[in-house]
Backbone as CSV, one residue per row, in Angstrom:
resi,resn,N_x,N_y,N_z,CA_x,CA_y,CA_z,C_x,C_y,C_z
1,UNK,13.367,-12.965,-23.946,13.489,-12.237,-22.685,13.339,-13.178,-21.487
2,UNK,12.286,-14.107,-21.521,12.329,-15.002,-20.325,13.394,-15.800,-19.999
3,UNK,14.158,-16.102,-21.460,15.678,-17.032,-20.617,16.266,-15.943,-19.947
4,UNK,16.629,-14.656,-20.700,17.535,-13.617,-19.825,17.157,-13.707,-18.465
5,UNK,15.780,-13.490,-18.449,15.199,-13.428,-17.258,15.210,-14.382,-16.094
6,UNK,15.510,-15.781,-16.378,15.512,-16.713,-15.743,17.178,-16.821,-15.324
7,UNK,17.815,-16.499,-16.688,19.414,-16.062,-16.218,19.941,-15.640,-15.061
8,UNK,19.157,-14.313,-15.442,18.797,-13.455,-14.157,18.887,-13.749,-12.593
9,UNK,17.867,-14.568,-12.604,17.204,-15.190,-11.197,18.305,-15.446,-10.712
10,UNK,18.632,-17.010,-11.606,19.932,-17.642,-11.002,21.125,-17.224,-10.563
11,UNK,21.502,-15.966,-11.482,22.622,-15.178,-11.211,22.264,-14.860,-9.415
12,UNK,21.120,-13.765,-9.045,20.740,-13.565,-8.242,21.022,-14.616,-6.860
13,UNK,19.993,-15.590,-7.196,20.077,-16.175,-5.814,21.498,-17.303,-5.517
14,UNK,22.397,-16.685,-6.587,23.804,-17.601,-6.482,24.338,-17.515,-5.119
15,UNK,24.113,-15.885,-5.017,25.117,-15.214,-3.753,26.334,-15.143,-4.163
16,UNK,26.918,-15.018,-5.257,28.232,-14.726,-6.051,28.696,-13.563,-5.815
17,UNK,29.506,-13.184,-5.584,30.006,-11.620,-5.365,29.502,-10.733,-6.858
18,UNK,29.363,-9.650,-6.352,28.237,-9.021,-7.571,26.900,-9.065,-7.874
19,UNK,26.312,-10.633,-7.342,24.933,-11.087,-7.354,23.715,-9.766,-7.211
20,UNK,23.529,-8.996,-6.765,22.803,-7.576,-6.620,23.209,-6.292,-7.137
21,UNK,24.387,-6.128,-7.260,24.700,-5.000,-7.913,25.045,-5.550,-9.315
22,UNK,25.515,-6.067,-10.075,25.215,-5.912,-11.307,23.899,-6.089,-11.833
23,UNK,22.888,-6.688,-11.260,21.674,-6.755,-11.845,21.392,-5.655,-11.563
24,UNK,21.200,-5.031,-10.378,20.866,-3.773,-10.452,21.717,-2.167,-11.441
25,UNK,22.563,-2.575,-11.602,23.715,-1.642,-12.878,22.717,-2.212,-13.981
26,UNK,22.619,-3.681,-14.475,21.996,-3.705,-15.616,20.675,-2.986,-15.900
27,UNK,20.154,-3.059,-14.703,18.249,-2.107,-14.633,18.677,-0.767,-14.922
28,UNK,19.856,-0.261,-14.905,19.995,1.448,-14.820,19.983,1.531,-16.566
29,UNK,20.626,0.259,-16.861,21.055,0.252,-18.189,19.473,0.216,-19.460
30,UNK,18.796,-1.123,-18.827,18.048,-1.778,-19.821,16.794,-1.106,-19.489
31,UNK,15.916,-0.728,-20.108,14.662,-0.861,-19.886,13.655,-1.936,-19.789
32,UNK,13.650,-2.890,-20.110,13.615,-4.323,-20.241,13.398,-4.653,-18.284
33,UNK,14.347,-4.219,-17.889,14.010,-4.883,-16.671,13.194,-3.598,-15.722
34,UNK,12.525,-2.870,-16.338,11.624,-1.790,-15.523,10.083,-2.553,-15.213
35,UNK,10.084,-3.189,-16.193,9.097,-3.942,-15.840,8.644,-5.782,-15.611
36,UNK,9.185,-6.065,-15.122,9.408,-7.427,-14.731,8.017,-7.859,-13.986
37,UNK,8.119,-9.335,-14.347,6.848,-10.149,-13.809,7.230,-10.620,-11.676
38,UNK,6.334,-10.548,-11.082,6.697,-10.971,-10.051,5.255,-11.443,-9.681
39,UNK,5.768,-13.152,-9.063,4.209,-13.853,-8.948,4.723,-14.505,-7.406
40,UNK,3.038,-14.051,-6.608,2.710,-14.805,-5.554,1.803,-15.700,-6.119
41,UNK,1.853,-17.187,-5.605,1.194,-17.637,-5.791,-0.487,-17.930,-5.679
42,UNK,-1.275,-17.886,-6.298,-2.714,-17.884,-6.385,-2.660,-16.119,-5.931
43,UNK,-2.036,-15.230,-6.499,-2.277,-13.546,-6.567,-2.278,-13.074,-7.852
44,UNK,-2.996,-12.549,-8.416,-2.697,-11.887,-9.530,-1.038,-11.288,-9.735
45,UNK,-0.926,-11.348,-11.003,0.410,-10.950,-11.581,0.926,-9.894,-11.039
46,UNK,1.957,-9.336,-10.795,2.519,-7.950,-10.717,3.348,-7.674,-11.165
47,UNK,4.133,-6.674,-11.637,5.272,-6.190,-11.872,6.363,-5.253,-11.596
48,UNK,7.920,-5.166,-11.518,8.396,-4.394,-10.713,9.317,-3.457,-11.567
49,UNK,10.034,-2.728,-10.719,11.299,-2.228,-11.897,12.406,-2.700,-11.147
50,UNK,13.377,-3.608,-11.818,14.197,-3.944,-11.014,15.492,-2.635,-9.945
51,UNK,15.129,-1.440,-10.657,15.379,-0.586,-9.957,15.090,0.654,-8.513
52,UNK,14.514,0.227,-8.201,13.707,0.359,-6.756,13.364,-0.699,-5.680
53,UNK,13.613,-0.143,-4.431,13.696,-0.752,-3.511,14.288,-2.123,-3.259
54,UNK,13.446,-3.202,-3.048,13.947,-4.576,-2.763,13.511,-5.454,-4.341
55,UNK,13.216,-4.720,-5.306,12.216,-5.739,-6.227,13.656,-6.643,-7.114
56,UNK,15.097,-6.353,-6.920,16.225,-7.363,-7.171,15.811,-8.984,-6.706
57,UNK,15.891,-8.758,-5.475,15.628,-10.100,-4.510,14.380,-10.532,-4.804
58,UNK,13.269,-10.016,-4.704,11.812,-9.969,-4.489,11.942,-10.999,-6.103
59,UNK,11.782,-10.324,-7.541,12.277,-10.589,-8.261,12.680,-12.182,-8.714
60,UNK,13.763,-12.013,-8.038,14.545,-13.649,-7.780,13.849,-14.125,-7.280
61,UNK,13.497,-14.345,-6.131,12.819,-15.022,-5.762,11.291,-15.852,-6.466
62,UNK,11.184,-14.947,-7.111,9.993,-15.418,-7.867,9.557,-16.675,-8.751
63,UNK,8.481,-17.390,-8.529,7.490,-17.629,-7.754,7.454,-17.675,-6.042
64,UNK,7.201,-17.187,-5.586,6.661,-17.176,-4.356,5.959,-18.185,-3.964
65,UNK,5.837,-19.543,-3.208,4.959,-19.933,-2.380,3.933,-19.645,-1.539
66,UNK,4.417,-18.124,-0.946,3.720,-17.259,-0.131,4.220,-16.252,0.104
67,UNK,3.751,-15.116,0.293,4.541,-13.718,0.703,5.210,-13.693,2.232
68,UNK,6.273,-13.412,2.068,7.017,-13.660,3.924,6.665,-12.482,4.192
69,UNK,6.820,-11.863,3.955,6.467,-9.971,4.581,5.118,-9.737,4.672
70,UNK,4.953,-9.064,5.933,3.594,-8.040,6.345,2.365,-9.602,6.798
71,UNK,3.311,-10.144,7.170,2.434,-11.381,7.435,0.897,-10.987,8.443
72,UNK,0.984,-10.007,9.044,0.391,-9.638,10.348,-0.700,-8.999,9.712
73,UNK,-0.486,-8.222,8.376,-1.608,-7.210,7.683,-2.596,-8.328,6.641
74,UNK,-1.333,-9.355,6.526,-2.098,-10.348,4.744,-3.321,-10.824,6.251
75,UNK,-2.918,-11.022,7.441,-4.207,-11.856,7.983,-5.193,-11.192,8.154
76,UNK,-5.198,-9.848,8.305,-6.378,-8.374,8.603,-6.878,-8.784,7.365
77,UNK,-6.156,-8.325,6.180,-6.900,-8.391,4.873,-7.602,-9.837,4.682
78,UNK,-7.333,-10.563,4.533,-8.078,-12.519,4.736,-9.245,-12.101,5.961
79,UNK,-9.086,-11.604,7.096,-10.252,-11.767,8.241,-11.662,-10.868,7.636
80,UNK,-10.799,-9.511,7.357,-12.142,-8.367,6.958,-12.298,-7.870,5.304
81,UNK,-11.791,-8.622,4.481,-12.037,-8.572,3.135,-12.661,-10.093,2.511
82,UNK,-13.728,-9.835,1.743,-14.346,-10.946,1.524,-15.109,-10.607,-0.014
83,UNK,-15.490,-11.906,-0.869,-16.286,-11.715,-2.093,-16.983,-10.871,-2.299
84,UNK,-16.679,-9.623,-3.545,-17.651,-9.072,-3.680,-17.556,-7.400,-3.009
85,UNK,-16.565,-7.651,-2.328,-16.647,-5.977,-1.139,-15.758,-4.824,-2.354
86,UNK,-16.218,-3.552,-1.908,-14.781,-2.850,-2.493,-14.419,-2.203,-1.870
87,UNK,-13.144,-2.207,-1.922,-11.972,-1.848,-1.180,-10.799,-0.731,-1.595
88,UNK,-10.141,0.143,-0.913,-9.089,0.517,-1.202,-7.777,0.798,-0.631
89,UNK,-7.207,0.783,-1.096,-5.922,0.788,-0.909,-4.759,2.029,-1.107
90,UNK,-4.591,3.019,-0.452,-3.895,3.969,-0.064,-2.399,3.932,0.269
91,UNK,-1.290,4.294,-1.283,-0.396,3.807,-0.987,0.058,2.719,-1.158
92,UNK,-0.556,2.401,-2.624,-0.339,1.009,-3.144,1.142,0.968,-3.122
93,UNK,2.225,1.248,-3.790,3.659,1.270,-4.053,3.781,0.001,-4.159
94,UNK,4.666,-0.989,-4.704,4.729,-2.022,-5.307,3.234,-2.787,-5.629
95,UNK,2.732,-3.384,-4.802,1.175,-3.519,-5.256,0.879,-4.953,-4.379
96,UNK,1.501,-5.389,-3.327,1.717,-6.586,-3.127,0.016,-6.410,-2.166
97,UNK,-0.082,-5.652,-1.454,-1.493,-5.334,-0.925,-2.567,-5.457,-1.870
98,UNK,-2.060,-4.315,-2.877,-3.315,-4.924,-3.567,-3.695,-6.192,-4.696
99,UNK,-2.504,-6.878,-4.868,-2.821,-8.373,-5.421,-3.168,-8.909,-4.768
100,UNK,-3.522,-9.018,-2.963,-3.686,-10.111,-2.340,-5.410,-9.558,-1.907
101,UNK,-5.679,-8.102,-2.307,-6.849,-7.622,-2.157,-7.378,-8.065,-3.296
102,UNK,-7.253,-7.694,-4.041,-7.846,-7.999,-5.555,-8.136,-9.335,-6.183
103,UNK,-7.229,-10.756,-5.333,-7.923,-11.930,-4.942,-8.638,-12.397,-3.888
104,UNK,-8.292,-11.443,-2.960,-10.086,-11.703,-1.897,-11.093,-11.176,-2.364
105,UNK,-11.584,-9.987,-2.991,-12.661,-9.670,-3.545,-13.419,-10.157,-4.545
106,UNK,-12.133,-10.666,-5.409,-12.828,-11.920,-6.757,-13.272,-11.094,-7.819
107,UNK,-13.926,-11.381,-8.386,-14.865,-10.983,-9.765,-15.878,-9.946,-9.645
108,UNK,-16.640,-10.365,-8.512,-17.706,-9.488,-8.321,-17.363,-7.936,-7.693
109,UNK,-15.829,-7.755,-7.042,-15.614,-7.475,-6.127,-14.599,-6.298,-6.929
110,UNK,-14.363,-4.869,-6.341,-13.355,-3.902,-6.652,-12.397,-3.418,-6.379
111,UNK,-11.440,-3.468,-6.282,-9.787,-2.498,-5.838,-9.828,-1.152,-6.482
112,UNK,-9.782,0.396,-5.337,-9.589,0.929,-6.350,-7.672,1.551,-5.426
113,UNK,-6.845,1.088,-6.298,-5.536,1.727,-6.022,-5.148,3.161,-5.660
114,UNK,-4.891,3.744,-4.604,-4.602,5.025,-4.737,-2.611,5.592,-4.680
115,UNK,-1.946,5.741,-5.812,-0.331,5.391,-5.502,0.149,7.145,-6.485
116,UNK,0.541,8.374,-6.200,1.357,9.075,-6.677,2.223,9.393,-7.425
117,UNK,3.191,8.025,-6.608,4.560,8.480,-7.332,4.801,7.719,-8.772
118,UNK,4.874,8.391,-9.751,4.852,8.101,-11.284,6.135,6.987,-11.437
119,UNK,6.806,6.931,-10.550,8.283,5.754,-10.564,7.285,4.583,-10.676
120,UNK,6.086,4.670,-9.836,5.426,3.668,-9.598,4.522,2.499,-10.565
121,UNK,3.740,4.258,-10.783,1.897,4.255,-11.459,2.327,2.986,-12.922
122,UNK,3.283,2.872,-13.865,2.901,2.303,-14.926,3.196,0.798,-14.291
123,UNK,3.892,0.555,-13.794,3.514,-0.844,-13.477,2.361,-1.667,-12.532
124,UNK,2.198,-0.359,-11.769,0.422,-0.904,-11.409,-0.343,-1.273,-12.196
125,UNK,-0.544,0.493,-12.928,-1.419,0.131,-14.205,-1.447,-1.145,-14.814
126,UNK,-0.746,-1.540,-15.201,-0.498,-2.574,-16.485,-0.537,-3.937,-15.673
127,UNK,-0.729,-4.153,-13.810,-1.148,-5.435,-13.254,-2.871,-5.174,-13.341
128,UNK,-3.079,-4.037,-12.798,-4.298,-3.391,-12.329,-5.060,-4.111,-13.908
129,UNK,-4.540,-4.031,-14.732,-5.629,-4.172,-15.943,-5.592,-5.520,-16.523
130,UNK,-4.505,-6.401,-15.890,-4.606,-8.105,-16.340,-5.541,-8.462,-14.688
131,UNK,-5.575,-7.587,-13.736,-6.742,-8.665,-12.235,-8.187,-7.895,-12.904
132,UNK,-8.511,-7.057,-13.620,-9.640,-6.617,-14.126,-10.912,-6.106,-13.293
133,UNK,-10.489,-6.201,-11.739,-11.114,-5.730,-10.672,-10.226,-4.989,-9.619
134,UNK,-9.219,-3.914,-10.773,-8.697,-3.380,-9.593,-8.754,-1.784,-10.729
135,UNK,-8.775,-0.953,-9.885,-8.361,0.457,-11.195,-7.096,1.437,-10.157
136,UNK,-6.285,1.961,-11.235,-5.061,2.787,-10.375,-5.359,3.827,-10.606
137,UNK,-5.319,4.783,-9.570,-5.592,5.968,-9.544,-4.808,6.894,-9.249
138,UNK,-4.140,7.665,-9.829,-2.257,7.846,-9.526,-2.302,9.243,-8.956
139,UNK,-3.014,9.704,-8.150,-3.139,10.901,-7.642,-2.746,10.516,-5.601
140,UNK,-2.688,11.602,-5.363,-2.575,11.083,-3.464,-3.454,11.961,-3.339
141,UNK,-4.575,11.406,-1.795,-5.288,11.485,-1.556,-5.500,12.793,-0.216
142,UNK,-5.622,13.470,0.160,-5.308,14.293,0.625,-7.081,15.383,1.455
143,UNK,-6.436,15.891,2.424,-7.704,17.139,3.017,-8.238,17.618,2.292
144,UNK,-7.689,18.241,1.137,-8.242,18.896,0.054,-7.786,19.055,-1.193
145,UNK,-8.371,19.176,-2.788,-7.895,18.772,-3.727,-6.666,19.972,-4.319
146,UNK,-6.176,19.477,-5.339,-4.784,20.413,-5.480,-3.382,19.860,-5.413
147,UNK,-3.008,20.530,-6.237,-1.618,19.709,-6.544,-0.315,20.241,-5.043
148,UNK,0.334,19.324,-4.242,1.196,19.173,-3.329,2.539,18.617,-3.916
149,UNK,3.027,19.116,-2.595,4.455,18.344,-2.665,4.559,17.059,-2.010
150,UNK,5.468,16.097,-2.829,5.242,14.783,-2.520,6.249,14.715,-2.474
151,UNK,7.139,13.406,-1.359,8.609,13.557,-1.083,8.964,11.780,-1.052
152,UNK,9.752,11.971,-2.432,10.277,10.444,-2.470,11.618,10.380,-1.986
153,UNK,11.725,9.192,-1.086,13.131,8.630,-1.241,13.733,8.001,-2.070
154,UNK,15.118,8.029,-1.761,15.853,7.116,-3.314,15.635,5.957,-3.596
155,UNK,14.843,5.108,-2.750,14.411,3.840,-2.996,12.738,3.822,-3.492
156,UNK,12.436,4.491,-3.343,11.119,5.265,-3.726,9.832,4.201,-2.834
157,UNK,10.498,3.669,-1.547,9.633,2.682,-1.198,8.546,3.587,0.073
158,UNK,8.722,4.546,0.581,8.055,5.886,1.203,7.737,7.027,1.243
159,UNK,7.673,7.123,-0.045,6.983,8.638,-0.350,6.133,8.561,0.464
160,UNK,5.399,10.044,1.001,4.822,10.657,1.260,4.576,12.457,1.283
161,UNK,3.489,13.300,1.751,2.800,14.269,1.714,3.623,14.814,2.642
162,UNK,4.378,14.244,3.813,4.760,14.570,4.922,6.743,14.184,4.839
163,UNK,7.444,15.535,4.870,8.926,15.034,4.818,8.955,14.308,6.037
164,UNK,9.029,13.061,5.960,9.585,12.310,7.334,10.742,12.405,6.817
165,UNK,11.460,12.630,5.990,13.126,11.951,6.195,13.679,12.658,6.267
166,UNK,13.985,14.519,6.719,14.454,15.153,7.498,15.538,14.704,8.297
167,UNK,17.166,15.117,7.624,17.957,14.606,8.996,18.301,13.677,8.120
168,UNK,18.267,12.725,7.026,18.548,11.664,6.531,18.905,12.398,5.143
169,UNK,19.149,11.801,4.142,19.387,12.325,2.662,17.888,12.520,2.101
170,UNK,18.414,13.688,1.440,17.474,14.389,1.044,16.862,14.263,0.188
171,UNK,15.309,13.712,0.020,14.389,13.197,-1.307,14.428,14.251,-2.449
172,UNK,13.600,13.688,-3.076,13.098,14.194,-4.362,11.981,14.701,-3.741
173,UNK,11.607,15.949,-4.323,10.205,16.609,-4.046,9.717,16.833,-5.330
174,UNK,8.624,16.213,-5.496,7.445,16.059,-6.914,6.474,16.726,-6.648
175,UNK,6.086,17.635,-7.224,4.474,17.721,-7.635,3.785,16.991,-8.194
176,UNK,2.488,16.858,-7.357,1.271,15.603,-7.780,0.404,16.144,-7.230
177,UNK,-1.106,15.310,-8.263,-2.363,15.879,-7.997,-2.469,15.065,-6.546
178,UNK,-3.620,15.423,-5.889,-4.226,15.554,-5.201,-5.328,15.223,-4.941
179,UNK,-6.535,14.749,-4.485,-7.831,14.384,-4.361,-8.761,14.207,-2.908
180,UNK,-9.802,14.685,-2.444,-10.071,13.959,-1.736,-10.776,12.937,-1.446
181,UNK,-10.900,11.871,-0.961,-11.739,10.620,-0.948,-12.637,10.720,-1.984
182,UNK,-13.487,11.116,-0.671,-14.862,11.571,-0.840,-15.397,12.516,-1.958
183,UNK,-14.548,12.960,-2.811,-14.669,13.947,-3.926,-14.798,12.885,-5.330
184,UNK,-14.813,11.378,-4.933,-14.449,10.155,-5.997,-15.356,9.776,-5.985
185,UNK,-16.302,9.621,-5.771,-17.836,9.250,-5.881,-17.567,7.563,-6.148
186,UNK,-16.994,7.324,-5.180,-17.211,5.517,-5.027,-17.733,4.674,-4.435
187,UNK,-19.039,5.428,-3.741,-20.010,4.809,-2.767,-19.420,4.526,-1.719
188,UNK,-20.144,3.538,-1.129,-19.632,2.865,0.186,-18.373,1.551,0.042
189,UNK,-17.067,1.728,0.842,-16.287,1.333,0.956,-16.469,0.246,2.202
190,UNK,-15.744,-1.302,1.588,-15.793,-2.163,2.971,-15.055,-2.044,3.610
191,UNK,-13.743,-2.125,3.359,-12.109,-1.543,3.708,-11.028,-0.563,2.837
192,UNK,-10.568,-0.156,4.041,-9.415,0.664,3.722,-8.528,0.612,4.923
193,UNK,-7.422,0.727,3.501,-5.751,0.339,4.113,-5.071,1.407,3.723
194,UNK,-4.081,2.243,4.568,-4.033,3.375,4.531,-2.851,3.370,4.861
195,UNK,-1.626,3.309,4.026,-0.142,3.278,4.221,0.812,4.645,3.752
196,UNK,0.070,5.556,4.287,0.718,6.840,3.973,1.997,7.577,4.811
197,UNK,2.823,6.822,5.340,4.084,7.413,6.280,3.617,8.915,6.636
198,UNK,2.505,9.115,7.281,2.747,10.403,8.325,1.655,11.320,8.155
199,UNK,1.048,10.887,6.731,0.279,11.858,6.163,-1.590,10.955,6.769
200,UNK,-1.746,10.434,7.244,-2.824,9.738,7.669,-4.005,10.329,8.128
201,UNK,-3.703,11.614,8.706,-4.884,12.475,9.381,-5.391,13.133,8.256
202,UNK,-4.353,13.659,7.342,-4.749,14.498,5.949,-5.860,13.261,5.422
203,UNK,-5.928,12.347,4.944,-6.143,10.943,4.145,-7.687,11.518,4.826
204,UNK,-7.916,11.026,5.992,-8.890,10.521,6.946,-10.025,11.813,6.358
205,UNK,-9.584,13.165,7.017,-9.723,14.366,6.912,-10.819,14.693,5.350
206,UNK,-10.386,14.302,4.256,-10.535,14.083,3.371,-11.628,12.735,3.059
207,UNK,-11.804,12.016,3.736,-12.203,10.745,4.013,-13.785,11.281,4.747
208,UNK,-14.254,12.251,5.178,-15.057,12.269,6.495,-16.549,11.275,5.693
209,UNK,-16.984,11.844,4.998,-17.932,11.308,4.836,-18.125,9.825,4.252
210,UNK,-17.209,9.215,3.927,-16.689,7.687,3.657,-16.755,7.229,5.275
211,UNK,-15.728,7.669,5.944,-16.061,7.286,7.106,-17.120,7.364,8.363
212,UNK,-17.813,8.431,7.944,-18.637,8.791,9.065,-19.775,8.615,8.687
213,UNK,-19.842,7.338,9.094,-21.317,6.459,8.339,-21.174,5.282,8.980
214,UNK,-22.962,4.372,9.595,-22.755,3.563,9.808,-22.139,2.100,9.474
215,UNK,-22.219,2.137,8.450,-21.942,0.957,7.611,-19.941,1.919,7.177
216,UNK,-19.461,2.185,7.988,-18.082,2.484,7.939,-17.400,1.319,7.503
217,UNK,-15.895,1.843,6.449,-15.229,0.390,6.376,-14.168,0.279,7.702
218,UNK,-13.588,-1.092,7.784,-12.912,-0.934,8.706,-11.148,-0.818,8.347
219,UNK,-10.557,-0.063,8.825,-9.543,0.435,8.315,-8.160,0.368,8.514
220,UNK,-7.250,-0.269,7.935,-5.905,-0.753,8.642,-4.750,0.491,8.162
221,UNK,-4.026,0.472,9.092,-3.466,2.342,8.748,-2.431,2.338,10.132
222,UNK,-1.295,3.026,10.061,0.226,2.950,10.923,-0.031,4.085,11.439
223,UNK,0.407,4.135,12.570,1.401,5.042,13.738,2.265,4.919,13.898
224,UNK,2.907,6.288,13.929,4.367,5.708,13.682,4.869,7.102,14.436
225,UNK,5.580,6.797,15.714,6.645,8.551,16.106,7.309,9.305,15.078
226,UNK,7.881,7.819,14.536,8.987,8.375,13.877,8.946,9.344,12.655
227,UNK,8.120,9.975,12.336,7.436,10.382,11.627,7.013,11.803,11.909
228,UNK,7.583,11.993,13.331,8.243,13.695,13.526,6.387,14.661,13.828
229,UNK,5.426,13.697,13.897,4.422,14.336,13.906,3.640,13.862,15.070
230,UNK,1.968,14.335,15.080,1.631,13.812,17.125,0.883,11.999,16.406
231,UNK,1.680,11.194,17.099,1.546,10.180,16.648,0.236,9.464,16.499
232,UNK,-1.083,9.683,17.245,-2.302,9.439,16.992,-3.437,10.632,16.621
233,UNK,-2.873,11.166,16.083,-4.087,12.557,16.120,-4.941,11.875,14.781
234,UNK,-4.388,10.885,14.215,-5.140,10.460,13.178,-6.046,9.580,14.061
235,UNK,-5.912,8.487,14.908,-6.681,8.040,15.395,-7.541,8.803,16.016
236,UNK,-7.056,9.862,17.046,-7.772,10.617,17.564,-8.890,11.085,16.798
237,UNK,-8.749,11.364,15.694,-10.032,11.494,14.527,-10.571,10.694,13.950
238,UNK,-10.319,9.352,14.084,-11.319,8.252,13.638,-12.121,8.187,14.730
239,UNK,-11.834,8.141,15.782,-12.660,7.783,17.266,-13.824,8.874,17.628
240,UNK,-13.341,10.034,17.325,-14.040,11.189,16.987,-15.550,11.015,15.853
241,UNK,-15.561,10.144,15.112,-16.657,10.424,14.487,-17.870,9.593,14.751
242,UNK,-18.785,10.079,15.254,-20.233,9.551,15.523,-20.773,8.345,14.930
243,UNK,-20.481,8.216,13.524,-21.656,7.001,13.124,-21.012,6.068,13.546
244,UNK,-19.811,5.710,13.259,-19.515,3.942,13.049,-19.173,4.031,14.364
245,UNK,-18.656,5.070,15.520,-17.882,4.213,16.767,-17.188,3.041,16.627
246,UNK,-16.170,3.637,15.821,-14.792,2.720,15.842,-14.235,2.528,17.331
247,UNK,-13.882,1.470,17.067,-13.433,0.644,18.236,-11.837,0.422,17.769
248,UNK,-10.603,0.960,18.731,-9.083,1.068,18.226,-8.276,-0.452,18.650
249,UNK,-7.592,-1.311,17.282,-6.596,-1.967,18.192,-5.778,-2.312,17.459
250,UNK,-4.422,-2.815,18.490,-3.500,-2.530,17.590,-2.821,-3.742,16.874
251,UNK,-2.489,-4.255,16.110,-1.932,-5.227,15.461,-0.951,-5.728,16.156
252,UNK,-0.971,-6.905,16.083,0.508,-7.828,16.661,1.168,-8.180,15.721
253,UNK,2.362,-8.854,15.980,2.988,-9.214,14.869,2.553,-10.622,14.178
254,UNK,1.652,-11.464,15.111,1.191,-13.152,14.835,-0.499,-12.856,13.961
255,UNK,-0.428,-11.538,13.592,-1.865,-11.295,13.424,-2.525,-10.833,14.467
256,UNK,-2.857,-11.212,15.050,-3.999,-10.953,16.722,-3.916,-9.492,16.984
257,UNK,-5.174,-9.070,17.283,-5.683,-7.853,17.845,-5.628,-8.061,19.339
258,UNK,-4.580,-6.066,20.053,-5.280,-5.984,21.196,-5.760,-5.040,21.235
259,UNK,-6.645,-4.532,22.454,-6.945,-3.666,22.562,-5.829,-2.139,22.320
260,UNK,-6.725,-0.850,22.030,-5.498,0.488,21.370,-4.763,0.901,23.066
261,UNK,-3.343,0.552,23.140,-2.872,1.238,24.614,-1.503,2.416,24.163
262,UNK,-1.913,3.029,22.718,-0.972,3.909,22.865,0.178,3.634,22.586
263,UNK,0.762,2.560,21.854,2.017,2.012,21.424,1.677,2.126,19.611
264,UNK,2.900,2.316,19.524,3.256,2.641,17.467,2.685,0.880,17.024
265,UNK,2.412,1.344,15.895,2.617,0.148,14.762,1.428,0.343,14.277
266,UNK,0.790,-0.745,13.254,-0.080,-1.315,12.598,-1.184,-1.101,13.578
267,UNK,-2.800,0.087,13.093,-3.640,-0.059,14.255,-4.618,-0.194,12.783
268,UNK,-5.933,-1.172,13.771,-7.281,-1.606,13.443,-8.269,-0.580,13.730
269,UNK,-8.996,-0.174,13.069,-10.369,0.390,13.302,-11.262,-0.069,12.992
270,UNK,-12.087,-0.700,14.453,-13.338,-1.722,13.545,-14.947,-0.678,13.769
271,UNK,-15.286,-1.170,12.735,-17.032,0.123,13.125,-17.846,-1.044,13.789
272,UNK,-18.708,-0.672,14.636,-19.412,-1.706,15.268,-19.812,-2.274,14.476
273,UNK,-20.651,-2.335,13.431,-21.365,-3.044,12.688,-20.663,-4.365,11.909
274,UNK,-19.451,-4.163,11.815,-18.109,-5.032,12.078,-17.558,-5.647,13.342
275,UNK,-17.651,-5.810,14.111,-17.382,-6.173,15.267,-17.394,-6.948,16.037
276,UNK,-18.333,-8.099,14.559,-18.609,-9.255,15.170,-17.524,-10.461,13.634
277,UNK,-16.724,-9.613,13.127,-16.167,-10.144,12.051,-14.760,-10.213,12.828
């Protein structure tokens, strides 16, 4: 399988006419390529299906030197994740967050994955259990427990709780369990990353008593308009809670924090007790 596989690659990054679509025709075909190896370097292993989203290219490309994407979040995670903390991750979907979590925390240290959509869950699983400090938890996380409707796109790279894609072609709607945070009995959390396209206030909501504590984690999590809903009411409810007095800001694209002025993207919530990290 690894020569095919290496076949593969090359075919790929030829740029030959066909170079992406027949590999991707072959994934419809083989099972073999549902689960493929994909390595960042110094990250734990992962794996993809070559049939979803970008994991063709991603794929090829592989080994990685470094991850080019989400450069702005890998530096949040490096600044406020450290040996030993545990952490989670909301909305794992490919898993590239949480391999790069699951080597800042180390040995001593925990990932627990939170990802839904079953296109997904077995190839987490099966990284989740070679980094040995991460566990997948294939339920979405939600206000209250109970099975919902969950809405994948055909690339399956944004599911969510919330139809954002209204107006666009029309997902798949799944039933999936449900959970809330705080109903997981996982103690105190250092961080959380919270990549739920729209559904974020539900998450939080569900979250209160994780969050509303001094020793709060600090929490990286999107705004987004586009998303057809009131674009900070999730923040509006982190700021809202008494213990930690989160402090809002918003991500740049070089990494760097500014202060929260009400513009979309990538926002920070730091609890004071953090604040000097």
């Amino acid at each position: 399988m690894r020569v095919f596989e290496r076949s593969l690659k090359a075919y790929v990054r030829s740029g030959l006419r066909g170079s992406t679509r027949i590999p991707g025709a072959l994934a419809a075909k083989l099972e073999s390529l549902h689960s493929v190896p994909l390595q960042v370097q110094g990250w734990p292993l992962l794996y993809v299906d070559l049939r979803v989203g970008h994991a063709i290219e991603w794929f090829a490309r592989s080994p990685w030197a470094a991850w080019p994407y989400n450069t702005d979040e890998q530096t949040i995670l490096r600044r406020f994740i450290g040996p030993g903390m545990t952490v989670a991750d909301v909305g794992v979907n490919l898993g590239l967050h949480l391999a790069l979590m699951s080597h800042l925390v180390g040995s001593r240290g925990h990932v627990w994955g939170f990802e839904p959509n079953p296109a997904l869950t077995p190839n987490l699983i099966r990284a989740s259990v070679q980094m040995k400090n991460a566990t997948i938890v294939p339920v979405a996380l939600n206000e209250r427990p109970g099975p919902v409707k969950f809405f994948v796109p055909e690339d399956h790279m944004m599911g969510s709780l919330w139809d954002w894609t209204k107006g666009s072609k029309a997902p798949d709607v799944l039933t999936v369990p449900s959970l809330r945070l705080d109903d997981l009995g996982l103690g105190s959390i250092d961080f959380l990353k919270v990549d739920a396209e729209g559904a974020e206030l539900e998450i939080f909501k569900g979250a209160r008593s994780t969050l509303d504590r001094t020793e709060a984690p600090v929490v990286l999590y999107e705004a987004l308009s586009a998303f057809g809903r009131d674009t900070f009411a999730a923040t509006a409810y982190l700021k809202s809670l008494a213990m930690p007095s989160y402090t809002i800001f918003r991500l740049l694209p070089d990494g760097a924090l500014t202060p929260f002025d009400h513009q979309d993207g990538n926002l920070v919530a730091i609890p004071k007790h953090r604040s000097d990290s």
